[in-house]
mmCIF file of the N, C-alpha and C atoms, coordinates in Angstrom:
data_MODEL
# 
_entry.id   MODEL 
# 
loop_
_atom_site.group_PDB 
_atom_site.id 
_atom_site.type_symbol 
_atom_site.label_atom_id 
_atom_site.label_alt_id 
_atom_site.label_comp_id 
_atom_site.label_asym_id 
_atom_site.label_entity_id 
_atom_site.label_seq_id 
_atom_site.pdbx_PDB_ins_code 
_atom_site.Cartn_x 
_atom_site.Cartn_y 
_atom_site.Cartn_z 
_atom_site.occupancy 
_atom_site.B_iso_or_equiv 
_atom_site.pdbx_formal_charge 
_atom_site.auth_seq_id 
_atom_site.auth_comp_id 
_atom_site.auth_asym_id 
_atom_site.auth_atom_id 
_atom_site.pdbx_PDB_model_num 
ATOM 1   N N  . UNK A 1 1  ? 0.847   -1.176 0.000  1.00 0.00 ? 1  UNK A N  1 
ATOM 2   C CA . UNK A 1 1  ? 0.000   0.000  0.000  1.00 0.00 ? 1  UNK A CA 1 
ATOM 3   C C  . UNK A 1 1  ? 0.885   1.229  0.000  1.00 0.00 ? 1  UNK A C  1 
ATOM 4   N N  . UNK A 1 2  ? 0.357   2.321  -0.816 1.00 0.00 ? 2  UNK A N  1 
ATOM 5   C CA . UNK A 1 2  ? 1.369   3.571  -0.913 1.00 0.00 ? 2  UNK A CA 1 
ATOM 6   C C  . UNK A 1 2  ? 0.603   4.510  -0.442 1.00 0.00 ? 2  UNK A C  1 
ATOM 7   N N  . UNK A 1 3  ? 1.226   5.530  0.421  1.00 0.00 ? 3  UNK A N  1 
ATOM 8   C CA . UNK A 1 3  ? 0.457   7.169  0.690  1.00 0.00 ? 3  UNK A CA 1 
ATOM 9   C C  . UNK A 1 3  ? 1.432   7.733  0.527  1.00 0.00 ? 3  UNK A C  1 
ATOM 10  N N  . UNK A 1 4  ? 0.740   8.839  -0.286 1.00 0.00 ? 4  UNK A N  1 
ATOM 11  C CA . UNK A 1 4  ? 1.834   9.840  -0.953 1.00 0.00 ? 4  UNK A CA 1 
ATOM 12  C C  . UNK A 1 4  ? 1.275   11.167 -0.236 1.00 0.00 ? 4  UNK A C  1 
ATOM 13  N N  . UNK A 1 5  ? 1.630   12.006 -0.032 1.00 0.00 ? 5  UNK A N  1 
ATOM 14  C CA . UNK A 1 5  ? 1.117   13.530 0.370  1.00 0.00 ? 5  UNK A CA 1 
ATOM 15  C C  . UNK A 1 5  ? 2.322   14.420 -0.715 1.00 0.00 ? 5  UNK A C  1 
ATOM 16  N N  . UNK A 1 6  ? 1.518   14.956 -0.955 1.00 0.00 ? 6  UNK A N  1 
ATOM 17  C CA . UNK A 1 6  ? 2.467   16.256 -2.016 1.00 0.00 ? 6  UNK A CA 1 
ATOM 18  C C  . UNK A 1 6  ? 2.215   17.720 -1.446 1.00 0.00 ? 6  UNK A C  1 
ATOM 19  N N  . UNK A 1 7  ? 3.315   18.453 -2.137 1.00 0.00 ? 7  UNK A N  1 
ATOM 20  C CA . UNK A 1 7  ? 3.465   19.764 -1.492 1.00 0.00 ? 7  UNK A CA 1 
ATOM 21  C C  . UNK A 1 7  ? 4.565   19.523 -0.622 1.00 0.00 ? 7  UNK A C  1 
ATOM 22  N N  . UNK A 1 8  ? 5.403   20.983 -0.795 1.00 0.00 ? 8  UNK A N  1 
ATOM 23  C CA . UNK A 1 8  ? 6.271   20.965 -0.105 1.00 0.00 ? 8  UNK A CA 1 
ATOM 24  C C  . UNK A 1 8  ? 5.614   21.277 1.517  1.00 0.00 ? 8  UNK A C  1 
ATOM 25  N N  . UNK A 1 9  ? 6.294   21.189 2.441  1.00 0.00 ? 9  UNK A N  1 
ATOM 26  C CA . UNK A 1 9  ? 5.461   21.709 4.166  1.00 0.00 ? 9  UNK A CA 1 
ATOM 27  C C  . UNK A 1 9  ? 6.995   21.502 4.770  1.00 0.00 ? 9  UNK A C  1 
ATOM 28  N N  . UNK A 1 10 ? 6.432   21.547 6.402  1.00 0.00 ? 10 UNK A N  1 
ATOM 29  C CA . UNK A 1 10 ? 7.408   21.908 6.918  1.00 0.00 ? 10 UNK A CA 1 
ATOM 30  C C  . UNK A 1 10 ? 7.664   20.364 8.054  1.00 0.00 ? 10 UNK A C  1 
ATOM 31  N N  . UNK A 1 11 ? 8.238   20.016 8.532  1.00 0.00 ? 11 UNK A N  1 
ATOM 32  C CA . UNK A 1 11 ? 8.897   18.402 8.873  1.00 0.00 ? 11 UNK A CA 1 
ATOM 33  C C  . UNK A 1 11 ? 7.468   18.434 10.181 1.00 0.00 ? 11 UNK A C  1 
ATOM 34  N N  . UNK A 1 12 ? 6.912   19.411 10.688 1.00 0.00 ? 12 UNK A N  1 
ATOM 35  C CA . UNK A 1 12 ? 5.593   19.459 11.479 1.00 0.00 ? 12 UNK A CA 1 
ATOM 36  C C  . UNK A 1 12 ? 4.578   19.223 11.105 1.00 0.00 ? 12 UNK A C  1 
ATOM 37  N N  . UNK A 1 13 ? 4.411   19.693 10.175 1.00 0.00 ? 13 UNK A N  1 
ATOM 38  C CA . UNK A 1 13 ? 3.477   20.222 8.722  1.00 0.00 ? 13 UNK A CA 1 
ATOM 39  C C  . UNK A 1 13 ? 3.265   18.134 8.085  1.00 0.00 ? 13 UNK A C  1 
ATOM 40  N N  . UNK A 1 14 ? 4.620   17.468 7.691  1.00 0.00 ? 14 UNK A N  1 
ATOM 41  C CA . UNK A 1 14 ? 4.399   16.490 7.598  1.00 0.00 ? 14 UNK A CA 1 
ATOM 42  C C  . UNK A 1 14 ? 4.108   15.463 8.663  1.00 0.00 ? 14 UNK A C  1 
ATOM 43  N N  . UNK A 1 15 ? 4.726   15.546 9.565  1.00 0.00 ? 15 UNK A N  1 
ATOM 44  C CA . UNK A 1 15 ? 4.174   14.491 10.953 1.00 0.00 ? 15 UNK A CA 1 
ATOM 45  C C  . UNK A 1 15 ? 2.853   14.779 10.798 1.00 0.00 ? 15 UNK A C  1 
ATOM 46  N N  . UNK A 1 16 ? 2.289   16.014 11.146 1.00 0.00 ? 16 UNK A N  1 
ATOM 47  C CA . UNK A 1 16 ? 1.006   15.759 10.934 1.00 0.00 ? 16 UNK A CA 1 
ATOM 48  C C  . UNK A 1 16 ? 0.122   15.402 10.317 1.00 0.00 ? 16 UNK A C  1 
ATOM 49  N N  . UNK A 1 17 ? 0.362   15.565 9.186  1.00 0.00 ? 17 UNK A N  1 
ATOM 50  C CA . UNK A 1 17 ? -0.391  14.656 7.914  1.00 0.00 ? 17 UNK A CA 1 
ATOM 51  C C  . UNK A 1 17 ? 0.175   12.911 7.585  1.00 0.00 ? 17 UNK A C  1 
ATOM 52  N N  . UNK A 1 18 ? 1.193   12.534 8.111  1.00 0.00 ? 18 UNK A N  1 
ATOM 53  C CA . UNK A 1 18 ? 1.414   10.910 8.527  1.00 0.00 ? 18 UNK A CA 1 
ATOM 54  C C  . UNK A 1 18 ? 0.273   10.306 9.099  1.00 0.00 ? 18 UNK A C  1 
ATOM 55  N N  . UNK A 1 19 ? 0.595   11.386 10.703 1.00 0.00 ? 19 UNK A N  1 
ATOM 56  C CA . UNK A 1 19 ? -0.630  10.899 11.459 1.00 0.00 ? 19 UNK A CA 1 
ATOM 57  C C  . UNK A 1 19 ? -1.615  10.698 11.204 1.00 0.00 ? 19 UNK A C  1 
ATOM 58  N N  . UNK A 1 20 ? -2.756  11.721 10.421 1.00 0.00 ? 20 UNK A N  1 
ATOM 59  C CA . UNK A 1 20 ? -3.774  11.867 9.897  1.00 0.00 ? 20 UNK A CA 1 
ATOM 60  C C  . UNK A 1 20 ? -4.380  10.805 8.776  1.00 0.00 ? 20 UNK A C  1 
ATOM 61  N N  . UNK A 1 21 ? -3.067  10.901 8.085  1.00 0.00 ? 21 UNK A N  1 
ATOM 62  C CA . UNK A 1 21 ? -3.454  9.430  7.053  1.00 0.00 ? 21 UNK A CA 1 
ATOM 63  C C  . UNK A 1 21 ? -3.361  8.068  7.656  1.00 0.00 ? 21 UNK A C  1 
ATOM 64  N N  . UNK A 1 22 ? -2.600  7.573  8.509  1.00 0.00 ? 22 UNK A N  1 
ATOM 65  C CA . UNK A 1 22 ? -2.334  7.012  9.764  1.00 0.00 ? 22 UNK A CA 1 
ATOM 66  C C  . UNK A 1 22 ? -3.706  6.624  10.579 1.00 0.00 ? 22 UNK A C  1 
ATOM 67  N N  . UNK A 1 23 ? -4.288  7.795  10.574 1.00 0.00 ? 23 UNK A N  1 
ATOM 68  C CA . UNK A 1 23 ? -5.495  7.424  11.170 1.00 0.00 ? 23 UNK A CA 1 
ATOM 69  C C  . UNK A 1 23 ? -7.030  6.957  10.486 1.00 0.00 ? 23 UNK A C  1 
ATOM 70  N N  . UNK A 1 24 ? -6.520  7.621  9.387  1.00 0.00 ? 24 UNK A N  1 
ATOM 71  C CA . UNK A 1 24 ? -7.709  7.499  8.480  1.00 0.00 ? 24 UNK A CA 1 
ATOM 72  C C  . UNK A 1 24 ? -7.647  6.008  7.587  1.00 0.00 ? 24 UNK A C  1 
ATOM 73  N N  . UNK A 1 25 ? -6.641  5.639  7.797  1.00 0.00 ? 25 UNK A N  1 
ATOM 74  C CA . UNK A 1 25 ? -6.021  4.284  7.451  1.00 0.00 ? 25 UNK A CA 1 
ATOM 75  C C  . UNK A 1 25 ? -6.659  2.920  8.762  1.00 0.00 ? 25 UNK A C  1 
ATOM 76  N N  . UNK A 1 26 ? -6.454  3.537  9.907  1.00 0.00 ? 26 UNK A N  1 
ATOM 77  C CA . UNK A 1 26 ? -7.041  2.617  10.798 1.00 0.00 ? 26 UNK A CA 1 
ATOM 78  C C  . UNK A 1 26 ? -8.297  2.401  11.408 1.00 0.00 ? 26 UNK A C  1 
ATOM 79  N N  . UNK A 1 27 ? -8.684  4.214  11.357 1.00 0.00 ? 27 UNK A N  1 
ATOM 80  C CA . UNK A 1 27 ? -10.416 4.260  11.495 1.00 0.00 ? 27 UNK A CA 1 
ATOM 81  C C  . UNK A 1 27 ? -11.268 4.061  10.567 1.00 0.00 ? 27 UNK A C  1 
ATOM 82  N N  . UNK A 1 28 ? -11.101 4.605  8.939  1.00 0.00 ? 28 UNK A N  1 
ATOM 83  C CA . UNK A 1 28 ? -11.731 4.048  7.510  1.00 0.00 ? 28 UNK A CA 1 
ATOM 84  C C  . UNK A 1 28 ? -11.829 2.675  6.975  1.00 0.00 ? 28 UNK A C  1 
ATOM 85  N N  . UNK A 1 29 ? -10.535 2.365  7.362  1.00 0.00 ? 29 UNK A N  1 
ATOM 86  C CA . UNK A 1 29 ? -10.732 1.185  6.917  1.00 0.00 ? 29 UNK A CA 1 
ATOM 87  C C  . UNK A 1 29 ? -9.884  -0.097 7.342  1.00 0.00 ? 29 UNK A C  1 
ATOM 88  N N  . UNK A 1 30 ? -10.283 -0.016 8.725  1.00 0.00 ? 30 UNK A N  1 
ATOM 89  C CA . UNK A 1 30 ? -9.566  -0.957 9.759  1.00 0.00 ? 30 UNK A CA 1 
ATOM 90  C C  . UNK A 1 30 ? -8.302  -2.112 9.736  1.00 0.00 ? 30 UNK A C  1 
ATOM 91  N N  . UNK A 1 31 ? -7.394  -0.798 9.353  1.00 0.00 ? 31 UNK A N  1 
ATOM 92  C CA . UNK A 1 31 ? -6.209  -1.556 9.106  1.00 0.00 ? 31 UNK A CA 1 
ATOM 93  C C  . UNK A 1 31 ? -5.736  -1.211 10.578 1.00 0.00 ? 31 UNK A C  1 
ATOM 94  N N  . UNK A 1 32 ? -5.021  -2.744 11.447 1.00 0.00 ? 32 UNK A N  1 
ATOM 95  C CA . UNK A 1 32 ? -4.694  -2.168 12.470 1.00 0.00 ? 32 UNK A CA 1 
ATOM 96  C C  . UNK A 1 32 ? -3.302  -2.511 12.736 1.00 0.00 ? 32 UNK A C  1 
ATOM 97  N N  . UNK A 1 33 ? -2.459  -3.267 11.726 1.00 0.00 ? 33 UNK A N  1 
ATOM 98  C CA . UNK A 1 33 ? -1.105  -3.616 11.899 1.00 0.00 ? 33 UNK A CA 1 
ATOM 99  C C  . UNK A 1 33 ? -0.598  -3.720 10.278 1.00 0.00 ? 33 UNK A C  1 
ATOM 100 N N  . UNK A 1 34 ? 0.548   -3.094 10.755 1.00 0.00 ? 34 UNK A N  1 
ATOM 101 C CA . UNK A 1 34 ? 2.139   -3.401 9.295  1.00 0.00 ? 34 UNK A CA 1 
ATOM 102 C C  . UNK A 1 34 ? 3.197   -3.837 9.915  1.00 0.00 ? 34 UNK A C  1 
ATOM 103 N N  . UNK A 1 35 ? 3.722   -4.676 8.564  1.00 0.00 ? 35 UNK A N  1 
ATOM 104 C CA . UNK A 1 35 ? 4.554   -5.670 8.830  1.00 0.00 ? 35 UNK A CA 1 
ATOM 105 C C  . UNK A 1 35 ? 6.008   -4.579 8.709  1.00 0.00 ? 35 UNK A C  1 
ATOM 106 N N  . UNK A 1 36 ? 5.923   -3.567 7.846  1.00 0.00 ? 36 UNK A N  1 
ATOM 107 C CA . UNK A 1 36 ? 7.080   -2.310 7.841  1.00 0.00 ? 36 UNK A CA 1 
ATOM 108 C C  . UNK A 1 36 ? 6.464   -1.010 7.177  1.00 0.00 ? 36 UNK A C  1 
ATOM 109 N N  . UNK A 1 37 ? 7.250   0.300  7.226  1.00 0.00 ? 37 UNK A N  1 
ATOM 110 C CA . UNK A 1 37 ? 6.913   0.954  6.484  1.00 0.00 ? 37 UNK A CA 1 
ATOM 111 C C  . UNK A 1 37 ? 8.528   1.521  5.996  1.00 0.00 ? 37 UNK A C  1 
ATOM 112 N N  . UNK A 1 38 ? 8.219   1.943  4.772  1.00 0.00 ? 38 UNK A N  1 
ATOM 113 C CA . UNK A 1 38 ? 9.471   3.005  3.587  1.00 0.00 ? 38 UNK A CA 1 
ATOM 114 C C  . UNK A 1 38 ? 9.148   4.242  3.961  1.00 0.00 ? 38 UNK A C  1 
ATOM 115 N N  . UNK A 1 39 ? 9.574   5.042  3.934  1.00 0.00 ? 39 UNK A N  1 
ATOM 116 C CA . UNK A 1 39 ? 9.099   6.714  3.947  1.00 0.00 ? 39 UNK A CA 1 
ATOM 117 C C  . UNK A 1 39 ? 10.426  7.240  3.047  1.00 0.00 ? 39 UNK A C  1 
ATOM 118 N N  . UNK A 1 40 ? 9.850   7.522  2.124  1.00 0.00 ? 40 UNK A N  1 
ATOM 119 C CA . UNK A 1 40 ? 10.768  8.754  0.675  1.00 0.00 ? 40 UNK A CA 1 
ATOM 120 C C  . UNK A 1 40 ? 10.751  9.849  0.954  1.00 0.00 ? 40 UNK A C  1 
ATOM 121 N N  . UNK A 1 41 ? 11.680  11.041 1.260  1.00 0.00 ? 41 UNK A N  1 
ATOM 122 C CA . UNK A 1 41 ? 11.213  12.365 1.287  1.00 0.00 ? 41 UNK A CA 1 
ATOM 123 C C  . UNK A 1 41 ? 12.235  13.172 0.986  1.00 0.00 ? 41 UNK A C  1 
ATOM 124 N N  . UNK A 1 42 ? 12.298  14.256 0.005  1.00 0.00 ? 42 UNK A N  1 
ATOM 125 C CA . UNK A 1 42 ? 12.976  14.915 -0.224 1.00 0.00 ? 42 UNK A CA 1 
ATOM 126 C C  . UNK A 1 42 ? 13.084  16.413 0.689  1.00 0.00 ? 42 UNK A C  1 
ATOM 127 N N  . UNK A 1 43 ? 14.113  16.293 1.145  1.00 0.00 ? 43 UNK A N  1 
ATOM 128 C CA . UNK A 1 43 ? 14.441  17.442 2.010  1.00 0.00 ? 43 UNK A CA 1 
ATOM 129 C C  . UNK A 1 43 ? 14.864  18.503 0.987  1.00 0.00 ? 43 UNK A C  1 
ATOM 130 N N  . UNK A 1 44 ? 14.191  19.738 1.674  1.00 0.00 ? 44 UNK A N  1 
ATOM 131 C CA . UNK A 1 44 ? 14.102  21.306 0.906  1.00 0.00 ? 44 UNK A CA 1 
ATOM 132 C C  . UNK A 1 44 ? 14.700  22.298 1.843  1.00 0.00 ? 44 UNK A C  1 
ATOM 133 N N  . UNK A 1 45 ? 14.663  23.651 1.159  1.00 0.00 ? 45 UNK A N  1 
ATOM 134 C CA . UNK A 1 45 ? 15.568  24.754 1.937  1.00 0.00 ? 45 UNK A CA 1 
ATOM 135 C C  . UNK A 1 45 ? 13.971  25.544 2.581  1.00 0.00 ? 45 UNK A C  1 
ATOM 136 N N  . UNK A 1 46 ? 13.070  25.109 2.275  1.00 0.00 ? 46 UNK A N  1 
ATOM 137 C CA . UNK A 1 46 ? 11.682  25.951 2.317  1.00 0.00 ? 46 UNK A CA 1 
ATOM 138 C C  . UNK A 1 46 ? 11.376  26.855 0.805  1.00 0.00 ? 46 UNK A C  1 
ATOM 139 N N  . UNK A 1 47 ? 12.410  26.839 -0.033 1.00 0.00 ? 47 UNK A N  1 
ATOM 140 C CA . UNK A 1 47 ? 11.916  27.509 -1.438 1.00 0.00 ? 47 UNK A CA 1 
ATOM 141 C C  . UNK A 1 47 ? 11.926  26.624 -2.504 1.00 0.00 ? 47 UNK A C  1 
ATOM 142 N N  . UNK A 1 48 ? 11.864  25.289 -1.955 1.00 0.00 ? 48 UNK A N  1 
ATOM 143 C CA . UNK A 1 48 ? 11.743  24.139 -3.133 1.00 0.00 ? 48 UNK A CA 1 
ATOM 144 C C  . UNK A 1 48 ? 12.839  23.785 -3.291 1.00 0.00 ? 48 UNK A C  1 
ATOM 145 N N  . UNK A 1 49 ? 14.330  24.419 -2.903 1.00 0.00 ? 49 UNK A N  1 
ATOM 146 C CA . UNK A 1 49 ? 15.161  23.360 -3.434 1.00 0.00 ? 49 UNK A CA 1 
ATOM 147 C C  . UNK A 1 49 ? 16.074  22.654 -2.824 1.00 0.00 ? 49 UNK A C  1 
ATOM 148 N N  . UNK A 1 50 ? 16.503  21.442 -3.390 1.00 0.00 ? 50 UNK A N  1 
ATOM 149 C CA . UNK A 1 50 ? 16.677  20.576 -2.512 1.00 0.00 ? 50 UNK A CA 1 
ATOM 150 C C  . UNK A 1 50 ? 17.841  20.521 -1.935 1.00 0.00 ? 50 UNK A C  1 
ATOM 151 N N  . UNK A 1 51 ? 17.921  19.962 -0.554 1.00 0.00 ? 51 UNK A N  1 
ATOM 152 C CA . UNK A 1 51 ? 19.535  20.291 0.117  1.00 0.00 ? 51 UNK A CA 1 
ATOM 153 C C  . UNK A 1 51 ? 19.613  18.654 0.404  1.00 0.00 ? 51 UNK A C  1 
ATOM 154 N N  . UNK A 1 52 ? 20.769  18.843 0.763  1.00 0.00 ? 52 UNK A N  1 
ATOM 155 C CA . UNK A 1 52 ? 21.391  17.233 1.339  1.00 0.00 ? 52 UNK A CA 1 
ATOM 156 C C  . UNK A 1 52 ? 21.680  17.388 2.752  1.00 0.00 ? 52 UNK A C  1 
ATOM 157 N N  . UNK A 1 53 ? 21.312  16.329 3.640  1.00 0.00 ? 53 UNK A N  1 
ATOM 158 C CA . UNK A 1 53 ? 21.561  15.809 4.615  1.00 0.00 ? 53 UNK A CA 1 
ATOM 159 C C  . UNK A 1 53 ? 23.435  15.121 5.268  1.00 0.00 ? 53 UNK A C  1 
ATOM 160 N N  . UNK A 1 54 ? 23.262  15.950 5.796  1.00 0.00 ? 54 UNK A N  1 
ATOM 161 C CA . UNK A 1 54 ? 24.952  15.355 6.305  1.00 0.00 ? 54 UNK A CA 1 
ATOM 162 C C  . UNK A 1 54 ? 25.282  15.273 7.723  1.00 0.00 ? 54 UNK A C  1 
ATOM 163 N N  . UNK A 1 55 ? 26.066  14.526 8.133  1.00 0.00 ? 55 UNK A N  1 
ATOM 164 C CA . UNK A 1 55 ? 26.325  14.206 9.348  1.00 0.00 ? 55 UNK A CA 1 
ATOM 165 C C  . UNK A 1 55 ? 27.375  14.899 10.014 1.00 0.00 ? 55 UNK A C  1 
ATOM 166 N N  . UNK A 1 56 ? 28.464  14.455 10.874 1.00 0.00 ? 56 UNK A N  1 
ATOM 167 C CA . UNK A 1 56 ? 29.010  15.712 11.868 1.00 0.00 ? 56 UNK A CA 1 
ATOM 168 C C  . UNK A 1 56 ? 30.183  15.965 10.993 1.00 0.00 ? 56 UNK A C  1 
ATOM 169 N N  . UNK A 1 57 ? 30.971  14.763 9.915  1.00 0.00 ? 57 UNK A N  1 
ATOM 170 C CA . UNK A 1 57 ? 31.747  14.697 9.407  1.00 0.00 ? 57 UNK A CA 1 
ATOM 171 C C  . UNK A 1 57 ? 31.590  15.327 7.759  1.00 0.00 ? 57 UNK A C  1 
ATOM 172 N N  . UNK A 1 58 ? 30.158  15.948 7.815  1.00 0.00 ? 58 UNK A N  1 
ATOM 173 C CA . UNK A 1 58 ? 30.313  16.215 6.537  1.00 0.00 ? 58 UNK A CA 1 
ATOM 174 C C  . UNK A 1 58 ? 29.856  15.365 5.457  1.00 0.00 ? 58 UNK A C  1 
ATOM 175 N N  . UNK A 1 59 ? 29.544  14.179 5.654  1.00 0.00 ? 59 UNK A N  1 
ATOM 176 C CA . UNK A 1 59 ? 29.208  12.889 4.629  1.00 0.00 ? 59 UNK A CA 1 
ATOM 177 C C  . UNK A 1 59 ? 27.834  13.311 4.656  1.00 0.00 ? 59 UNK A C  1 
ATOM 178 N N  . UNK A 1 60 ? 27.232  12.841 3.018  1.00 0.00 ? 60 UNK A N  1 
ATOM 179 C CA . UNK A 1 60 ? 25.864  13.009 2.919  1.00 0.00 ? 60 UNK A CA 1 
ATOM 180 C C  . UNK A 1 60 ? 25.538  11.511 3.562  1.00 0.00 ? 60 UNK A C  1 
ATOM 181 N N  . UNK A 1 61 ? 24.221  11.957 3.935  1.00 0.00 ? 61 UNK A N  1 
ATOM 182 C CA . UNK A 1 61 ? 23.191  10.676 4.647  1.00 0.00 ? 61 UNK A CA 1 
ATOM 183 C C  . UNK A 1 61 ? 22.493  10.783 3.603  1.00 0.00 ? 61 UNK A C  1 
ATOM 184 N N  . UNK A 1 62 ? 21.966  9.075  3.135  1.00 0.00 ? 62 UNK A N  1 
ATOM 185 C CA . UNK A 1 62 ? 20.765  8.661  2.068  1.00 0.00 ? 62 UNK A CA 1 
ATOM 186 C C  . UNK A 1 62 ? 20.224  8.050  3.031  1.00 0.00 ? 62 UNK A C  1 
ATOM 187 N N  . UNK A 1 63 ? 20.255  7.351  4.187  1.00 0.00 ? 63 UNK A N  1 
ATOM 188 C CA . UNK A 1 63 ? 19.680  6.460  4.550  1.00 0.00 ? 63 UNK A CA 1 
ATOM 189 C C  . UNK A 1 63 ? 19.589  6.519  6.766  1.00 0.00 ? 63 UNK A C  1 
ATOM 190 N N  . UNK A 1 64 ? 18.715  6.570  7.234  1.00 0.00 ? 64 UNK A N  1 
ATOM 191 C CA . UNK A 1 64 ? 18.270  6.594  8.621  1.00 0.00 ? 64 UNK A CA 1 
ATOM 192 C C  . UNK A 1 64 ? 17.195  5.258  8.542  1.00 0.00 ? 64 UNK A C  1 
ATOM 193 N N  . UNK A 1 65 ? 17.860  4.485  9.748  1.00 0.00 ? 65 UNK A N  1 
ATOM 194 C CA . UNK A 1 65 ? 17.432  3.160  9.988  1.00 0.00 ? 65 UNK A CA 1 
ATOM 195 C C  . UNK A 1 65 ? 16.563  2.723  11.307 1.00 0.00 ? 65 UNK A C  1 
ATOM 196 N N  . UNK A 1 66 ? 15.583  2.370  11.505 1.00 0.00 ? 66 UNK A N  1 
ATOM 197 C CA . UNK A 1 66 ? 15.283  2.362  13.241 1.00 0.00 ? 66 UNK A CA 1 
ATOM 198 C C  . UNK A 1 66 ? 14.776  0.807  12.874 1.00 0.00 ? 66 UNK A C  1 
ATOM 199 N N  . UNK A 1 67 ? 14.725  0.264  14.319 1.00 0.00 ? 67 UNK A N  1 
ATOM 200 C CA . UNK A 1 67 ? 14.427  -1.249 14.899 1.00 0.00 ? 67 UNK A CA 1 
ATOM 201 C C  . UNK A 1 67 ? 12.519  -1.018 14.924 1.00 0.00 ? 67 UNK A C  1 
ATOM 202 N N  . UNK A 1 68 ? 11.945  -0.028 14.956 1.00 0.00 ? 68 UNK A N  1 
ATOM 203 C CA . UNK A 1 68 ? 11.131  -0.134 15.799 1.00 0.00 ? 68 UNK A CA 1 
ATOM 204 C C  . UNK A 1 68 ? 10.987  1.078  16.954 1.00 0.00 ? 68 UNK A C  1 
ATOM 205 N N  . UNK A 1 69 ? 9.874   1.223  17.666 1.00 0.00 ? 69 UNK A N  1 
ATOM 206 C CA . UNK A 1 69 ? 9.701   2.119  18.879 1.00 0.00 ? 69 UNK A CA 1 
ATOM 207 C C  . UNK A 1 69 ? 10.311  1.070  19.732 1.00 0.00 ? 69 UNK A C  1 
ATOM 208 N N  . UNK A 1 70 ? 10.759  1.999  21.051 1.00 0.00 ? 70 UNK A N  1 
ATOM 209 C CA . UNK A 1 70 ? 11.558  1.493  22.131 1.00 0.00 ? 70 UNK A CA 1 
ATOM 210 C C  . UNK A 1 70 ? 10.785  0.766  22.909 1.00 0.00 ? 70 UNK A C  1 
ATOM 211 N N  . UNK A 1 71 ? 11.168  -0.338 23.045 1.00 0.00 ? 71 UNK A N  1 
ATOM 212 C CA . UNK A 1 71 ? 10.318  -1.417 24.024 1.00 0.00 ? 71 UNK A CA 1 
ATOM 213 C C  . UNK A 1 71 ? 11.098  -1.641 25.273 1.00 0.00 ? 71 UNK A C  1 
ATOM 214 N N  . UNK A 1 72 ? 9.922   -1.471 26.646 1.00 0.00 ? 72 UNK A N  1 
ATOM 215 C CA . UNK A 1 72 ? 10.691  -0.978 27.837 1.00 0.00 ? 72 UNK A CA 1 
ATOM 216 C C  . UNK A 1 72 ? 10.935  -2.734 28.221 1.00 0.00 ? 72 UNK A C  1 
ATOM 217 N N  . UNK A 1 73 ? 10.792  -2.907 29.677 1.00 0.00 ? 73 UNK A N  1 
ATOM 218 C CA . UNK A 1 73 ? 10.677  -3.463 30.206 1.00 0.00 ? 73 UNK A CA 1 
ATOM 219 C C  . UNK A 1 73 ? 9.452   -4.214 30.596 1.00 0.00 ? 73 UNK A C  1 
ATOM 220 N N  . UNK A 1 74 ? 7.930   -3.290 30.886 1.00 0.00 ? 74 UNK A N  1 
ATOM 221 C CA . UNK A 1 74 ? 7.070   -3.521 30.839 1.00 0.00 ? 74 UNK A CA 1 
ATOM 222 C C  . UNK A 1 74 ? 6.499   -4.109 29.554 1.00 0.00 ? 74 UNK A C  1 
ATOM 223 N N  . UNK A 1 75 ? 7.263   -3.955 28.532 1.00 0.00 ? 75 UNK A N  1 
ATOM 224 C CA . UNK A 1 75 ? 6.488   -4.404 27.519 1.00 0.00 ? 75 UNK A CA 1 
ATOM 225 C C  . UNK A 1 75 ? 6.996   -5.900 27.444 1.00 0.00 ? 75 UNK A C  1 
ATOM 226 N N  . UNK A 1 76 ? 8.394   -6.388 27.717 1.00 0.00 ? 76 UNK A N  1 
ATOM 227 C CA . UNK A 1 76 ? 8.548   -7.597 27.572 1.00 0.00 ? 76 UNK A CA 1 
ATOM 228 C C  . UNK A 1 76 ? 8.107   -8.233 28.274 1.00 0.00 ? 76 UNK A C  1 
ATOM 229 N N  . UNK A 1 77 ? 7.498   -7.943 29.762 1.00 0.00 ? 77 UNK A N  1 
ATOM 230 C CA . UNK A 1 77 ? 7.314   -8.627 31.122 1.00 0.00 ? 77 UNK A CA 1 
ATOM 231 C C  . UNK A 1 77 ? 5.488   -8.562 31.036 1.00 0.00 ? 77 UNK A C  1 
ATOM 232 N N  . UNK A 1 78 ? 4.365   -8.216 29.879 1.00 0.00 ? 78 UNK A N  1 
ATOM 233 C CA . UNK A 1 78 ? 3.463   -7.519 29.769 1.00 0.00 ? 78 UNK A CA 1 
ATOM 234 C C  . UNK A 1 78 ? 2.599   -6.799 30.883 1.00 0.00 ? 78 UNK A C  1 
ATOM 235 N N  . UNK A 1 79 ? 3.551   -6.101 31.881 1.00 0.00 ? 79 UNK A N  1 
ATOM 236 C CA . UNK A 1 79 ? 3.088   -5.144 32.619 1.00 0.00 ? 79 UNK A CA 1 
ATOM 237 C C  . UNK A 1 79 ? 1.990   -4.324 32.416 1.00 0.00 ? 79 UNK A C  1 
# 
């Protein structure tokens, strides 16, 4: 399944419209689990054009990786 949102906005501007589709995804039409998600996004200066992402050394970043949300303790023990 793909959701696209267009228009440039601002990294707030998009969380919020994740969420929103996010929700309208689980309340419309009762999707209540994914197995992963991709997220594509081209980072801008705010006048459309595009900048690159770099780290402390200066190297461009293509790619940010996560496991997952942080699972405490309570969650393994089902507290």
């Amino acid at each position: 399944m793909q959701i696209q949102i267009k228009g440039e906005m601002t990294i707030g501007e998009l969380r919020q419209e994740i969420f929103e589709k996010l929700n309208e995804l689980e309340n419309d039409h009762a999707v209540r689990h994914s197995r992963y998600a991709t997220l594509y996004l081209t980072p801008t200066n705010g006048f459309g054009d595009e900048v690159y992402v770099r780290n402390a050394a200066g190297r461009k970043i293509e790619k940010l990786c996560s496991e997952g949300p942080y699972r405490s303790a309570a969650d393994d023990f089902n507290l």
